[in-house]
C-alpha positions in Angstrom: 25.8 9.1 -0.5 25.7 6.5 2.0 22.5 8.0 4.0 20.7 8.0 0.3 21.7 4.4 -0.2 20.8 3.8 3.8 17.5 5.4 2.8 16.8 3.5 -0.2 17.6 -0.1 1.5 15.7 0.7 4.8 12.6 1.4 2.3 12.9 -0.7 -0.1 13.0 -3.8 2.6 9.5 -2.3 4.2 7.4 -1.5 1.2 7.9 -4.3 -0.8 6.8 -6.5 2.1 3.2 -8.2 0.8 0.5 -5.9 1.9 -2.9 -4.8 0.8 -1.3 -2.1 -1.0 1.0 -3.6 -3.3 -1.8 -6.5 -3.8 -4.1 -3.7 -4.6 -1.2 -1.5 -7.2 -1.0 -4.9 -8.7 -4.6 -5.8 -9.6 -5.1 -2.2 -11.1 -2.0 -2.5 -12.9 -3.1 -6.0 -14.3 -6.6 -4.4 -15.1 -4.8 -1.0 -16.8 -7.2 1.1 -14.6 -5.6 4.5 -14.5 -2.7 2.9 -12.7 -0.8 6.2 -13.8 -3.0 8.0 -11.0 -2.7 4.9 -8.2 1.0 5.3 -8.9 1.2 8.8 -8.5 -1.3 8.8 -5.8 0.8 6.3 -3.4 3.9 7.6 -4.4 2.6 11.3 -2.6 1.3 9.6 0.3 5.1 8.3 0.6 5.9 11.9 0.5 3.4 13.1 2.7 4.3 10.4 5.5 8.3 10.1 5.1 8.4 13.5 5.2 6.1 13.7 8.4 8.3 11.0 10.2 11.6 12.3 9.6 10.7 15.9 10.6 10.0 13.9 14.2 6.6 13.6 14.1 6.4 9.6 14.1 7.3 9.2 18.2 3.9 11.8 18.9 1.8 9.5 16.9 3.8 5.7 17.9 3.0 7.4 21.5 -0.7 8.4 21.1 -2.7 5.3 22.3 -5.9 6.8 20.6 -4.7 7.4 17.7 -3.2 4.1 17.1 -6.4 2.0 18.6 -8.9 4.4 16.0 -7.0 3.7 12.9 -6.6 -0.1 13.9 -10.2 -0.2 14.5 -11.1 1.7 11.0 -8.9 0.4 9.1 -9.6 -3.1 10.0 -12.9 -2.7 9.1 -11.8 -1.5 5.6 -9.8 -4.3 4.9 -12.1 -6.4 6.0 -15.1 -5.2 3.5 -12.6 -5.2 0.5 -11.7 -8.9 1.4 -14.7 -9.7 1.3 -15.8 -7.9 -1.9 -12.5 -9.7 -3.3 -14.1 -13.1 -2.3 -17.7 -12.2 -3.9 -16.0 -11.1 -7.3 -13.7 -14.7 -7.3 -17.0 -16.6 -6.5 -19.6 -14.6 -9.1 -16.8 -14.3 -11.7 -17.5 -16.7 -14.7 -15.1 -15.7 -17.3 -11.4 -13.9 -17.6 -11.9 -10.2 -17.5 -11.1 -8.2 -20.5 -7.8 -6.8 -20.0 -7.8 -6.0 -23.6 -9.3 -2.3 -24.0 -9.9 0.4 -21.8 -13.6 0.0 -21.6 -13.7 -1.4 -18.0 -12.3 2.0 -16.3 -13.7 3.2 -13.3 -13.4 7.0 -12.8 -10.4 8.6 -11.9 -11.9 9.9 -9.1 -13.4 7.0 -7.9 -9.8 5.2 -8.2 -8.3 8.1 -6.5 -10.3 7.7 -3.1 -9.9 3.7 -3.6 -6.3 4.5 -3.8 -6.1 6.9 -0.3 -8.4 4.6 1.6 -6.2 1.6 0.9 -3.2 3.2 1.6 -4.1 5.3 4.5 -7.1 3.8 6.3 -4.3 1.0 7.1 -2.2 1.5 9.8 0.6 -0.3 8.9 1.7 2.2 6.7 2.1 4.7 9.5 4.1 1.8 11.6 6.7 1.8 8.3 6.8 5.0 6.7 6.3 7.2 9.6 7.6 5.7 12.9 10.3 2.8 11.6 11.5 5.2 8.8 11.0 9.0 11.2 12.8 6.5 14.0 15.8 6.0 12.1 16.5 9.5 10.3 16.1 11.0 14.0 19.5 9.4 14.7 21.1 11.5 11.9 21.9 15.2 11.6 19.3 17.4 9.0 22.0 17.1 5.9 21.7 13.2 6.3 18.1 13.3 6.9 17.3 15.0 3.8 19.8 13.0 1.9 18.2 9.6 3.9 14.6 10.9 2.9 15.8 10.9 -0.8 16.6 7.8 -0.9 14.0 6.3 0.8 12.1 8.4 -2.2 13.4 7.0 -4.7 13.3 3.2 -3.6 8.9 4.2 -3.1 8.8 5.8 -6.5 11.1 2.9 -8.3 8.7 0.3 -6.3 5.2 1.4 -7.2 5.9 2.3 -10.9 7.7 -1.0 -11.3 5.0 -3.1 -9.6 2.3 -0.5 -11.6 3.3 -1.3 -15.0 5.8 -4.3 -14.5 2.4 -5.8 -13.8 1.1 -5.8 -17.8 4.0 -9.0 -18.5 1.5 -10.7 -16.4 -1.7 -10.0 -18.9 -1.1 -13.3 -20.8 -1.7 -15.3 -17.6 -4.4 -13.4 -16.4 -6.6 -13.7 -19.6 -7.4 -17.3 -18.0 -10.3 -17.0 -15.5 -9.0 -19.4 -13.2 -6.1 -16.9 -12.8 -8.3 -14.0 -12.3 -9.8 -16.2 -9.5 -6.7 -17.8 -7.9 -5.8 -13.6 -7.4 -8.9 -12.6 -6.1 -9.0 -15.6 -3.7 -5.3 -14.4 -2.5 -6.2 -11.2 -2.4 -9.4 -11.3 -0.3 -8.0 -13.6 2.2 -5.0 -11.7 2.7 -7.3 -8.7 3.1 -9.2 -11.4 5.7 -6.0 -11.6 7.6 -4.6 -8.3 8.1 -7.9 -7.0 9.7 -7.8 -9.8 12.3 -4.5 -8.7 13.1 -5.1 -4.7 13.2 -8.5 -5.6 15.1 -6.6 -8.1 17.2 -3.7 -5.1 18.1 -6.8 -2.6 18.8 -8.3 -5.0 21.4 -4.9 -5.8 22.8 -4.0 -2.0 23.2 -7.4 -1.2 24.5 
């Protein structure tokens, strides 16, 4: 019990952290665009990369200059086209954006690959789920890792389905278009400022 509640805590302090993920679960939750499948789709890349770290694979890859300087590299450049697309839409924007009806979707295939580019194309979420969270369980024997990757888990599943559709109390706000603005602003410069620091690290390790 204490390794699940060891697990959840070590998660649960990493992933809510602010982060072009959460910004981005948040602004699909707010626009009720198939956030059942950007839940879903973060919550298995959780899976995919806890599991991968506590199985021992997170030293190889913390270890692997290459690897580390490539998805720095690629991933800053993502970030940094998605900031500023963020910018463009808070600039061109001249009205709140109808939150109302479903009518606004994208397809959910299209969300999907939005979804796995934002969550893996950074590299940050290799440095949490992966190294920091494989580095921890690798001081524990298998029962307590298993029992540590279930909690950890469940803190990622509790996190993006509260901050998925936790984010529809927010509509009323967000049906005033200097809201819609004021998020899109954030959002874009945060996306600004985490490729300046993954480029920065790439040039550093280089």
């Amino acid at each position: 019990m204490n390794e699940i509640l060891n697990g959840m805590l070590t998660s649960g302090t990493l992933i809510v952290a602010i982060g072009a993920q959460n910004a981005f679960v948040l602004k699909q939750g707010l626009l009720k665009n198939n956030i059942f499948w950007v839940v879903l789709v973060c919550f298995l890349c959780d899976v995919l990369l806890m599991c991968t770290g506590v199985l021992g694979v997170g030293t190889a890859i913390k270890n692997n200059t290459f690897a580390n300087v490539g998805l720095a590299i690629v991933g800053g450049l993502f970030l940094l086209f998605y900031g500023f697309k963020s910018l463009c839409s808070a600039l061109s924007s001249s009205g709140a954006i109808d939150i109302s009806t479903d009518s606004k979707l994208i397809p959910i295939h299209q969300t999907i690959l939005l979804t796995l580019a934002i969550t893996l194309l950074n590299p940050h979420v290799y440095l949490d789920t992966v190294v920091v969270i494989g580095g921890i369980a690798g001081t524990l024997t298998f029962d307590q890792k298993v029992n540590f990757l279930i909690g950890a888990l469940i803190a990622s599943f509790v996190w993006f389905l509260g901050l998925g559709y936790g984010a529809r109390w927010l509509i009323p706000v967000f049906k005033k278009p200097i809201a819609w603005k004021v998020l899109d602003f954030g959002i874009g410069f945060l996306m600004f400022w985490l490729s300046y620091q993954l480029i920065q690290f790439a040039l550093e390790t280089l």
